[in-house]
C-alpha positions in Angstrom: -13.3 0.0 -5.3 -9.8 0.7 -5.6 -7.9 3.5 -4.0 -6.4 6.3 -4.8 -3.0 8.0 -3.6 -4.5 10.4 -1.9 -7.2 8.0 0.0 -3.9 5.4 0.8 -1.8 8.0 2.3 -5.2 8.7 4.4 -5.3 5.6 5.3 -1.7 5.1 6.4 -1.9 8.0 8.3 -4.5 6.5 10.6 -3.1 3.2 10.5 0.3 4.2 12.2 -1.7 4.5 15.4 -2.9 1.6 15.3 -1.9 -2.0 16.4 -1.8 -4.9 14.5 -4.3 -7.8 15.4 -3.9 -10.3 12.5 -0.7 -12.5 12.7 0.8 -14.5 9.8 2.8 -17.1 10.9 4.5 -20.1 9.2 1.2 -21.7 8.1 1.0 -18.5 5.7 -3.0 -17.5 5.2 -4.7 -20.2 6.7 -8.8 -20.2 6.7 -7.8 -19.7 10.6 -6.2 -16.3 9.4 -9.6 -15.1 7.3 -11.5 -16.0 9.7 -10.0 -13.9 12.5 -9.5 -11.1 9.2 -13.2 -11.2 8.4 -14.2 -11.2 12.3 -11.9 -8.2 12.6 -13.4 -6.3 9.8 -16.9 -6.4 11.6 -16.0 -4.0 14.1 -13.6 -2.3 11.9 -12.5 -0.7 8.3 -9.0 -1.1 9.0 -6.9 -3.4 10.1 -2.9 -3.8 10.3 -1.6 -7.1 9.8 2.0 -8.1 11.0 4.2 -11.0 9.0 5.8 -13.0 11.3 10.1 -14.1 10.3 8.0 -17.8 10.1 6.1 -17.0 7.3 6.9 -19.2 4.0 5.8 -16.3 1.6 7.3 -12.8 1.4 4.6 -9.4 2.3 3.7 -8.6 -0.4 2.7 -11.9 -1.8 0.9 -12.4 1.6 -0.7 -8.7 1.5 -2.1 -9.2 -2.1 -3.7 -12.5 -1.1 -5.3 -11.7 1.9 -6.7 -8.4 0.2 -7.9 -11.0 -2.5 -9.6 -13.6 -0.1 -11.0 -11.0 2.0 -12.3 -8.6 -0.4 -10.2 -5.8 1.0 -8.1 -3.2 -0.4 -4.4 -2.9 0.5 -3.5 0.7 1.8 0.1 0.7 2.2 3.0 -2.1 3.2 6.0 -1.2 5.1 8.9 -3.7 6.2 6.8 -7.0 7.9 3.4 -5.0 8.1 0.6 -3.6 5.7 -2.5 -2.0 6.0 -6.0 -3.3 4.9 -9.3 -1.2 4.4 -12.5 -2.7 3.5 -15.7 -0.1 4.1 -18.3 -1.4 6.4 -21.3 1.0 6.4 -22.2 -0.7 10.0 -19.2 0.7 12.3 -20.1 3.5 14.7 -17.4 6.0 13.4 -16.8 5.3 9.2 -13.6 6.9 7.9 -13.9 9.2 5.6 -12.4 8.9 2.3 -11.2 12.1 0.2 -12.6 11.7 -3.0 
């Protein structure tokens, strides 16, 4: 599934609200960092992820592979954070997409 404009600025909308609660570091995407992605995307369908000064990559190298390991979709990037959604029919509350 890939998004549309309309669905990413949706989604950026929501995610400025929110916290981020994956950290990239100076390891860069370690199997430490999906693991804590994929665990976060069970109670979840999206996430902000924060890019630490550490990192060895720059964002948006590190957003598109993390999208790609994960199967996610990247919403939006802005300075050291971006925005990952991946739908999860088993959340209490789904977002809802426009079509």
């Amino acid at each position: 599934m890939t998004l549309k404009g309309k669905q990413k600025r949706v989604l950026r909308s929501l995610g400025q609200l929110l916290d981020p609660v994956v950290f990239i570091g100076k390891e860069g995407i370690s199997a430490a960092t999906v693991a804590s992605t994929e665990e976060v995307f069970r109670r979840r369908e999206l996430i902000k992820v924060r890019v630490l000064n550490t990192a060895p990559d720059d964002t948006a190298a590190l957003a598109a592979a993390l999208a790609k390991t994960t199967g996610s979709e990247l919403a939006g990037t802005v300075g050291h954070t971006f925005l990952l959604y991946r739908k999860n029919p088993t959340v209490r509350e789904p977002i809802e997409l426009p079509a």
